[in-house]
N, C-alpha and C positions, 0 to 999 in steps of 0.2 A: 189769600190763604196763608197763615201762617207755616214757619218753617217745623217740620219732625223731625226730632230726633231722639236717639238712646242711649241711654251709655251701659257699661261695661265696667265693674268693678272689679280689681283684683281681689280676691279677700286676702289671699294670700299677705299682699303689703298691709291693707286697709288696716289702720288702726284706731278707725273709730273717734277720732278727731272732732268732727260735727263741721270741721270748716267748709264744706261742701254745702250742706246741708245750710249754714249758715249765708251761702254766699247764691243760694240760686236763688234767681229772678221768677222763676217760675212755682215753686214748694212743694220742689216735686221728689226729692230726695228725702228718706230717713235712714236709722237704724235700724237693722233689721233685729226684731223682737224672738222671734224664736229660732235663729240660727250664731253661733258662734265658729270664729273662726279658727285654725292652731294655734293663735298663740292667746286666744279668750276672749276677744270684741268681738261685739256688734257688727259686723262692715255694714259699711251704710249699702242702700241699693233704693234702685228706680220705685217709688210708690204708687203712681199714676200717670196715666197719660198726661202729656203736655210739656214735654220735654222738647225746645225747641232745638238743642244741637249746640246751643250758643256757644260751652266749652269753658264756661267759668270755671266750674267745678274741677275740671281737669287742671288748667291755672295756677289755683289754688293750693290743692292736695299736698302737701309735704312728701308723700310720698310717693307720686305719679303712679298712683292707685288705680287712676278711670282712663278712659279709652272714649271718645265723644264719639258716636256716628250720626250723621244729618243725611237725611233724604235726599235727592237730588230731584231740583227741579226740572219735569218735563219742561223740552223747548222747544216752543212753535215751531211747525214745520212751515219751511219756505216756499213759495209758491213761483 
């Protein structure tokens, strides 16, 4: 099963760059179309399920904009 995860944009920093957007493995990020932020971008945000956590996008950001959270794998129990 593949990893979940979501992230968390500040809009507040987000300045609409695209480099996130440009940088996931997954195409699961855009600009958001009908929201702007205080100082007049787009912040990007989550568009669809399939967001594995990977963290690129965080990486990336010039502005440490996003926040990555990943699921945590259940671990067999020991017998």
């Amino acid at each position: 099963m593949p990893l979940k995860g979501r992230i968390e944009v500040n809009e507040y920093y987000c300045k609409a760059c695209g480099l996130c957007i440009e940088h996931c493995p997954q195409g699961v990020i855009a600009l958001s179309k009908d929201r702007f932020n205080a100082k007049g971008y787009h912040p990007a945000e989550l568009i669809e399920a399939g967001c594995t956590g990977c963290g690129i996008c965080t990486i990336v950001c010039p502005e440490a904009a996003i926040t990555v959270y990943r699921a945590v794998k259940d671990k067999p129990e020991m017998a």
